[in-house]
N, CA, C and O atoms as CSV, one atom per row, in Angstrom:
chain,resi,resn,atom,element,x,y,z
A,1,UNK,N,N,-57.005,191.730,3.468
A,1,UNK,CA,C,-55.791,192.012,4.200
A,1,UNK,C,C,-54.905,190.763,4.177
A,1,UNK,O,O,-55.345,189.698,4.610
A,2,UNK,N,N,-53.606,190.875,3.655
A,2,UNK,CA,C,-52.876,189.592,3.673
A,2,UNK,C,C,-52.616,188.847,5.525
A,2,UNK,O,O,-52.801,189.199,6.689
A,3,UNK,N,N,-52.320,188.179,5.093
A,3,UNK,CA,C,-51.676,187.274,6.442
A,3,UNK,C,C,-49.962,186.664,6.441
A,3,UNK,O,O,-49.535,185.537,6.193
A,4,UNK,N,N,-49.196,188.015,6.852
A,4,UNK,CA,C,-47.891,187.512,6.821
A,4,UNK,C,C,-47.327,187.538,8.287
A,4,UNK,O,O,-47.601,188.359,9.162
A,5,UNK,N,N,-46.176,186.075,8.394
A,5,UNK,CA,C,-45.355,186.163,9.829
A,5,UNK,C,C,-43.844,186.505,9.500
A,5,UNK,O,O,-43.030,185.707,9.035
A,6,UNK,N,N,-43.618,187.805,9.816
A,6,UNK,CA,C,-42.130,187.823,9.779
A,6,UNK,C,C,-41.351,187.030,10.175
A,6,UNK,O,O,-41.445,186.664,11.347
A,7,UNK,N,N,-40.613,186.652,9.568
A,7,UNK,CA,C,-39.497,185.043,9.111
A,7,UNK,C,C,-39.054,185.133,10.718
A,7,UNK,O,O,-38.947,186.215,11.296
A,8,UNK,N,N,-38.768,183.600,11.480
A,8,UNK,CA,C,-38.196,183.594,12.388
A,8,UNK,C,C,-37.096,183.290,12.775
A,8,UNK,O,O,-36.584,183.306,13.894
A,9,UNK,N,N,-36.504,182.818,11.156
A,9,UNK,CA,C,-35.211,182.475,10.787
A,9,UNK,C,C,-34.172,183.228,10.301
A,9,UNK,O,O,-33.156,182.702,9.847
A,10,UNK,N,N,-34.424,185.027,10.383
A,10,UNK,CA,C,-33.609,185.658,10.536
A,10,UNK,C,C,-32.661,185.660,11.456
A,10,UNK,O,O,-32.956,185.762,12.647
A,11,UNK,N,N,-30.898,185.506,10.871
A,11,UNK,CA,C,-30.092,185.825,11.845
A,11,UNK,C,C,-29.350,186.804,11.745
A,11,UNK,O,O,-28.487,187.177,12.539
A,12,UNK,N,N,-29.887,187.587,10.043
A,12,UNK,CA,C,-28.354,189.045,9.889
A,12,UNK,C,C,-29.141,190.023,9.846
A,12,UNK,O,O,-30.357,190.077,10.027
A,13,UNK,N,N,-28.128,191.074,9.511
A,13,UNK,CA,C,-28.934,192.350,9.537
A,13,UNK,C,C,-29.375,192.528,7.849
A,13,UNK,O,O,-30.066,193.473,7.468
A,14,UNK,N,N,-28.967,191.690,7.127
A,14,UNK,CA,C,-29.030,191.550,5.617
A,14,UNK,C,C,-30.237,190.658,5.228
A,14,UNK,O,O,-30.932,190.636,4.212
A,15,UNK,N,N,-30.253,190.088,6.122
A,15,UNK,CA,C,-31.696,189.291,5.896
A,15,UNK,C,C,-33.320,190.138,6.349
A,15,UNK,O,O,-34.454,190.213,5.878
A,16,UNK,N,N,-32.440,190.748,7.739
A,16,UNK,CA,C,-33.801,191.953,7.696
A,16,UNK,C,C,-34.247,192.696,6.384
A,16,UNK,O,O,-35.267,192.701,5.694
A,17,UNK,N,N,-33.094,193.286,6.351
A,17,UNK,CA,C,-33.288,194.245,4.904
A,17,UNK,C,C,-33.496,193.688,4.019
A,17,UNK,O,O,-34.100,194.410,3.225
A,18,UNK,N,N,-33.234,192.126,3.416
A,18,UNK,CA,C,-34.600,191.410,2.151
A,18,UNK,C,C,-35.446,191.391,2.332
A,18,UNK,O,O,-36.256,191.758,1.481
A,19,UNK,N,N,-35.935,190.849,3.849
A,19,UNK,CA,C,-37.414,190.615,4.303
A,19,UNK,C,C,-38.124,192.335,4.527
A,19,UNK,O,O,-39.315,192.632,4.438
A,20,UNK,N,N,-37.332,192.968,4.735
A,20,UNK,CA,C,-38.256,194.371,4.322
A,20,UNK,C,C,-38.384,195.167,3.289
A,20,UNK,O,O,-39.465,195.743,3.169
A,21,UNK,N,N,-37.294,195.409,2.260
A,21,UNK,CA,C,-37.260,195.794,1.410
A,21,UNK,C,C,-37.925,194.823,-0.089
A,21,UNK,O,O,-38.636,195.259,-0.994
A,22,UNK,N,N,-37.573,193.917,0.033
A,22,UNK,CA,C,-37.682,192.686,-0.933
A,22,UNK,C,C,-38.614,191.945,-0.789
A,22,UNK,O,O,-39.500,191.893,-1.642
A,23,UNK,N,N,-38.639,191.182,0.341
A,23,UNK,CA,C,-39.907,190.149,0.820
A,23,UNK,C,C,-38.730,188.796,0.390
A,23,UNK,O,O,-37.845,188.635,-0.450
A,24,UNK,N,N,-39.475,187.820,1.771
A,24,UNK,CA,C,-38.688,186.802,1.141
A,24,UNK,C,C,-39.592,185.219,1.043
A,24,UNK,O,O,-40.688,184.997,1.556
A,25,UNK,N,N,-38.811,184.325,0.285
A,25,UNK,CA,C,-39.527,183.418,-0.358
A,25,UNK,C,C,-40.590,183.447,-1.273
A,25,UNK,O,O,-41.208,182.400,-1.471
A,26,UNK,N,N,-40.891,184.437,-1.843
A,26,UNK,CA,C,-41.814,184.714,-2.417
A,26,UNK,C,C,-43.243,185.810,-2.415
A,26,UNK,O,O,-44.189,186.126,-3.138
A,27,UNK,N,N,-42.593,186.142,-0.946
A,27,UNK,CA,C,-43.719,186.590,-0.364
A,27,UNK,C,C,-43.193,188.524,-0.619
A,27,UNK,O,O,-42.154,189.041,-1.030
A,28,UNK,N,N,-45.005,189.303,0.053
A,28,UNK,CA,C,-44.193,190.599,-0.763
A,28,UNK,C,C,-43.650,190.725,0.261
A,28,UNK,O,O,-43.718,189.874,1.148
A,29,UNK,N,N,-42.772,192.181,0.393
A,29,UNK,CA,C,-42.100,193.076,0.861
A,29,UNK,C,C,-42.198,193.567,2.348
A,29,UNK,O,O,-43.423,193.500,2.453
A,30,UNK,N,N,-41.817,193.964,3.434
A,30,UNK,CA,C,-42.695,193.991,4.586
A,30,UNK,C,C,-43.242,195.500,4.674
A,30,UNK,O,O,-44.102,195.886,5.466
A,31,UNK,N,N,-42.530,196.338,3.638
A,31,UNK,CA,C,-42.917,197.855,3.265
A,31,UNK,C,C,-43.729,197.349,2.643
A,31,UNK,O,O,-44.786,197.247,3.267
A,32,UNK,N,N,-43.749,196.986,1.729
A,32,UNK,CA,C,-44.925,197.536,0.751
A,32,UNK,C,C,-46.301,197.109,1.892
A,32,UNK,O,O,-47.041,197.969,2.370
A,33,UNK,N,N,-46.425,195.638,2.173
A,33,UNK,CA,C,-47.613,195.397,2.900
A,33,UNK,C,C,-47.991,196.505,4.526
A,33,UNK,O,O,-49.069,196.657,5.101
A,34,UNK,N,N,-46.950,196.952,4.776
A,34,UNK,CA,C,-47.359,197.986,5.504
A,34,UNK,C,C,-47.478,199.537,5.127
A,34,UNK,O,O,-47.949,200.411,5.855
A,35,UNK,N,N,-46.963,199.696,3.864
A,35,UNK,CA,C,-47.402,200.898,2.867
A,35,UNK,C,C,-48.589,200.585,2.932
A,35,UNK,O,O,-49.256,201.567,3.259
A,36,UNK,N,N,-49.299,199.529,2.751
A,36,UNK,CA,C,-50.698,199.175,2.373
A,36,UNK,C,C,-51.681,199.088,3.481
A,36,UNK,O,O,-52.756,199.662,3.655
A,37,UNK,N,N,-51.026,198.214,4.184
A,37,UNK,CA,C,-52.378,198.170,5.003
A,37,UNK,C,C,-51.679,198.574,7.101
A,37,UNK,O,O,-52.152,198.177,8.166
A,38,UNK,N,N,-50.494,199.449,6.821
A,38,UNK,CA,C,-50.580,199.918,8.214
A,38,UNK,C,C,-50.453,198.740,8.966
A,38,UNK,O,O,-50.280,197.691,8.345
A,39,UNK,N,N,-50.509,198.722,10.227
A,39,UNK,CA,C,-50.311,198.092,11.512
A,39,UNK,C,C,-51.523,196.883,11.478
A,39,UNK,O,O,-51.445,195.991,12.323
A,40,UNK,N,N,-52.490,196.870,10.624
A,40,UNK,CA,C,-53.156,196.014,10.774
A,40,UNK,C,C,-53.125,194.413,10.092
A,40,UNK,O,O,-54.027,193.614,10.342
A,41,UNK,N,N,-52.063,194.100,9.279
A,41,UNK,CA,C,-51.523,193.105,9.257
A,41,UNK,C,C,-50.846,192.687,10.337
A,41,UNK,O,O,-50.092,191.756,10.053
A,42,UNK,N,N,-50.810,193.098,11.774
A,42,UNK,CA,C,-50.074,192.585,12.554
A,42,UNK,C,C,-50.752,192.083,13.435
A,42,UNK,O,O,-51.353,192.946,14.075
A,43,UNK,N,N,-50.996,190.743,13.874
A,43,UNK,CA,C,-51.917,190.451,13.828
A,43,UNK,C,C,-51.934,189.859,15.669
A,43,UNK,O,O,-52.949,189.391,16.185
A,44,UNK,N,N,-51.119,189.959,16.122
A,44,UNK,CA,C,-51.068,189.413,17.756
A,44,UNK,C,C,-49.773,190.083,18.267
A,44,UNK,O,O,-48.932,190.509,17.476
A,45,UNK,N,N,-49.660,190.149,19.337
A,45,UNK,CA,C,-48.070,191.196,20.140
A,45,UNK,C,C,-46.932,190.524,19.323
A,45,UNK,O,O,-46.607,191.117,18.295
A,46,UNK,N,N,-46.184,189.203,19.675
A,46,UNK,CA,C,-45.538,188.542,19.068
A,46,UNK,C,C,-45.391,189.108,18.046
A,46,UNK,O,O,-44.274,189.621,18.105
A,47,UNK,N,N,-46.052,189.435,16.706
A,47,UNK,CA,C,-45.686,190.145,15.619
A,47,UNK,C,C,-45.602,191.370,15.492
A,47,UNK,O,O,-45.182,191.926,14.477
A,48,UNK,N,N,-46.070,192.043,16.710
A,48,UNK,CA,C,-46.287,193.741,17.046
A,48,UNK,C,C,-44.508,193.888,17.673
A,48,UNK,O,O,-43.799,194.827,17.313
A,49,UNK,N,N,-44.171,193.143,18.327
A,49,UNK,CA,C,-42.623,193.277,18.916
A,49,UNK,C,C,-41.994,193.214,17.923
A,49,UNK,O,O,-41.498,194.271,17.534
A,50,UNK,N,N,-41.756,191.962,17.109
A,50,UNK,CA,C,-40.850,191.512,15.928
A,50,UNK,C,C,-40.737,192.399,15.331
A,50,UNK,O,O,-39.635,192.888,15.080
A,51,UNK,N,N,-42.111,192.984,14.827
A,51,UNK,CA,C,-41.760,194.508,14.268
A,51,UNK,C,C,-41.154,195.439,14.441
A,51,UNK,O,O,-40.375,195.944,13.632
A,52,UNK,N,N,-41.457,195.899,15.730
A,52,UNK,CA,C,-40.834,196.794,16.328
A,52,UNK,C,C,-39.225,196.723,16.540
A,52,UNK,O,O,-38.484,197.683,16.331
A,53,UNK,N,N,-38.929,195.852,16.845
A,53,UNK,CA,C,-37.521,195.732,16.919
A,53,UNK,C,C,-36.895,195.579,15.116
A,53,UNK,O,O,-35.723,195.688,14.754
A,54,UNK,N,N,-37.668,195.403,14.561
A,54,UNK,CA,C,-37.150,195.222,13.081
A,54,UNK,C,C,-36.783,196.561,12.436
A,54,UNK,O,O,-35.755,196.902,11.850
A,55,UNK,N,N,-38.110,197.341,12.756
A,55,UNK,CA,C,-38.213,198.692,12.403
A,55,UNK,C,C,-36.839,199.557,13.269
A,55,UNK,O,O,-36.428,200.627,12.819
A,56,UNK,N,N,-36.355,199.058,14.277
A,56,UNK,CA,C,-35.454,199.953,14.473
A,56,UNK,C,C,-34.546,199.480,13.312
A,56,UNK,O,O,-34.508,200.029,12.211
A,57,UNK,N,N,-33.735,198.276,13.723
A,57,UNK,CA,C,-33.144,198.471,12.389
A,57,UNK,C,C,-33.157,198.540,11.207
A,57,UNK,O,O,-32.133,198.545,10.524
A,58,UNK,N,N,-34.162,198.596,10.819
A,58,UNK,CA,C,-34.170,199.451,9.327
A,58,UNK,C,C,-34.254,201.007,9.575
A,58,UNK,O,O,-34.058,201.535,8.481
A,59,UNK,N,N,-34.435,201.850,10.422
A,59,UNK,CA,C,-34.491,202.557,10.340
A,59,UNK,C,C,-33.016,203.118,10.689
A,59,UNK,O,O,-32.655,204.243,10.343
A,60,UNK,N,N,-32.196,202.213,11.416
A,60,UNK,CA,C,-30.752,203.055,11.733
A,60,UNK,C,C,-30.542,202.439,10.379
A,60,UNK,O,O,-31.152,203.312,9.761
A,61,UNK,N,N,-30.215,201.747,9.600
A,61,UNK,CA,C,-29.840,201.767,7.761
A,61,UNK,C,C,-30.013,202.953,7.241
A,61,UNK,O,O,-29.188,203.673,6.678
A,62,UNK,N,N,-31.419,203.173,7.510
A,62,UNK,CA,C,-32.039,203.954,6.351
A,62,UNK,C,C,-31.119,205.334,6.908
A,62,UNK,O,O,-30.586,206.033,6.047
A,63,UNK,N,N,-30.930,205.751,8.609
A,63,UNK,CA,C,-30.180,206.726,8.690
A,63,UNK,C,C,-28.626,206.801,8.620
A,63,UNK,O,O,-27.854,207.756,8.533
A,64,UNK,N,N,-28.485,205.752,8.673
A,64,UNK,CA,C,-26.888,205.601,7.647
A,64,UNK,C,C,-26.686,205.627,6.439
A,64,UNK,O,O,-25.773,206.298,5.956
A,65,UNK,N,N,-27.372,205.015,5.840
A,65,UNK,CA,C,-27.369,205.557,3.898
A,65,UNK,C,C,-27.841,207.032,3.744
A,65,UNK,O,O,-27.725,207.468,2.599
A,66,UNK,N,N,-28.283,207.773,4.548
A,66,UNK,CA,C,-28.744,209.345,4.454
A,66,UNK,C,C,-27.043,209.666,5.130
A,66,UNK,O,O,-26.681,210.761,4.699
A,67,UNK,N,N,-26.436,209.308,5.635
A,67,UNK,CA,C,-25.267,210.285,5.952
A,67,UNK,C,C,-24.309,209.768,5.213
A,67,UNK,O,O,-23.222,210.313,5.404
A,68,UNK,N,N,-24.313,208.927,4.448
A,68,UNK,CA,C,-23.144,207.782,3.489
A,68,UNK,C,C,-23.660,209.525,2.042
A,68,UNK,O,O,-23.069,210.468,1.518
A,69,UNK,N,N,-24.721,209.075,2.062
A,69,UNK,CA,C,-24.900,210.216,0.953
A,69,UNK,C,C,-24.853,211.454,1.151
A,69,UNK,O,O,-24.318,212.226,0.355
A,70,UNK,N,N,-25.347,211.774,2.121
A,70,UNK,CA,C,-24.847,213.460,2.845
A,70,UNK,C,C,-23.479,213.868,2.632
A,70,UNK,O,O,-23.243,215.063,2.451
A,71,UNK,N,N,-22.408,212.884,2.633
A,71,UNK,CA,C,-21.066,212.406,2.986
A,71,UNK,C,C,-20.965,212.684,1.678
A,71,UNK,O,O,-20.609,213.852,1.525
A,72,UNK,N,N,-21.190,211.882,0.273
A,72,UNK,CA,C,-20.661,211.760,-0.947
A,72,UNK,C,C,-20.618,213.432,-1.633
A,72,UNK,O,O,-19.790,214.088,-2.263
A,73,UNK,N,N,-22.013,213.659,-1.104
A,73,UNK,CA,C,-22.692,214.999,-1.819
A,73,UNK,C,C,-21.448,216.100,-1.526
A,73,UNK,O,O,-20.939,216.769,-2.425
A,74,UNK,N,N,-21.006,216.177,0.049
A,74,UNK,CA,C,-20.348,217.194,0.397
A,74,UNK,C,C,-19.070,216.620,-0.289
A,74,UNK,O,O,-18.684,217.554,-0.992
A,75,UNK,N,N,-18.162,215.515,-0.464
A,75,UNK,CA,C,-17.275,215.374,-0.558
A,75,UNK,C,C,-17.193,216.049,-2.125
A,75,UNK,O,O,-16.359,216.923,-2.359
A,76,UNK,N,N,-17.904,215.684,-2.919
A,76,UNK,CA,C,-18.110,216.042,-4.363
A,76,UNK,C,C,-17.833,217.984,-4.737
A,76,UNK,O,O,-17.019,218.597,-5.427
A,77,UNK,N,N,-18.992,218.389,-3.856
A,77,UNK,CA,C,-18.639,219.405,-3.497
A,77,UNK,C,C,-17.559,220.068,-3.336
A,77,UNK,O,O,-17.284,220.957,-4.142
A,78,UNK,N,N,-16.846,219.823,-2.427
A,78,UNK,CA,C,-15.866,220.471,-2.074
A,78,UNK,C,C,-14.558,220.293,-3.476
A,78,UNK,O,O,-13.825,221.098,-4.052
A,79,UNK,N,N,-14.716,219.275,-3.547
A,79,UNK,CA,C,-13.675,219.126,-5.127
A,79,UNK,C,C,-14.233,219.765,-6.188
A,79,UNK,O,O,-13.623,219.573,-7.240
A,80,UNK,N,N,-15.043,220.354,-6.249
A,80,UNK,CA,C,-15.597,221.378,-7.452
A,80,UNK,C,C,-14.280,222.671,-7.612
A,80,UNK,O,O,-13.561,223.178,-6.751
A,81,UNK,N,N,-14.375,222.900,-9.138
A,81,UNK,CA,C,-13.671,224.197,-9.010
A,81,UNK,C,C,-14.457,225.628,-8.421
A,81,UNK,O,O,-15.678,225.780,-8.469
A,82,UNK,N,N,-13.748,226.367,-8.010
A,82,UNK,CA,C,-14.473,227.729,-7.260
A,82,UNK,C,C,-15.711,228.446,-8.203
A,82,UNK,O,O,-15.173,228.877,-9.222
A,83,UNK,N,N,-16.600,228.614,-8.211
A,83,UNK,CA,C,-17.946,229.107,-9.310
A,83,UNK,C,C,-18.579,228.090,-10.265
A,83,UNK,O,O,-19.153,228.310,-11.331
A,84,UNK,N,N,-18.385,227.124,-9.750
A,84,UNK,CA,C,-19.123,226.172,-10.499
A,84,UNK,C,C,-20.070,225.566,-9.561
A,84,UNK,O,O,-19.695,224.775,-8.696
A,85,UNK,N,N,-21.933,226.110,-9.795
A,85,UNK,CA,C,-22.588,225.364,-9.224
A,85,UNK,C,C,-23.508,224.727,-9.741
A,85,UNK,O,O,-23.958,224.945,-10.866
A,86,UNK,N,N,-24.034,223.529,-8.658
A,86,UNK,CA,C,-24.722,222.108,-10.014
A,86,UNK,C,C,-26.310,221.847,-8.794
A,86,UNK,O,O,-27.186,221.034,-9.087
């Protein structure tokens, strides 16, 4: 089981999203290592909170890029000519 501390030197919301999506300094991803091994890389409260509050925001992203694209899909849509479906 790895041993990672989510960075404490995050100050944006852009740096969350490297350190979760990407991983940073070298290190992996904070998905993938919790794709992998679940809640049990977390290893004391302190990192059980950090999380938690991290996970919200990635998760309001992740539900804003679902309505950014919900958004494109319909807009596309509607500019179609009449009987054309894709």
């Amino acid at each position: 089981m790895p041993t990672y501390q989510l960075s404490c030197t995050i100050k944006t919301v852009r740096e969350v999203w490297e350190e979760w999506y990407y991983g940073l300094h070298g290190n992996p991803s904070v998905q993938s290592i919790e794709n992998q091994w679940g809640a049990r890389w977390r290893t004391d409260s302190k990192d059980h909170m950090m999380f938690s509050r991290r996970k919200v925001i990635i998760d309001k992203i992740y539900s804003q890029k679902l309505k950014l694209f919900v958004h494109i899909r319909l807009s596309h849509r509607s500019r179609r000519p009449c009987g054309l479906v894709t």
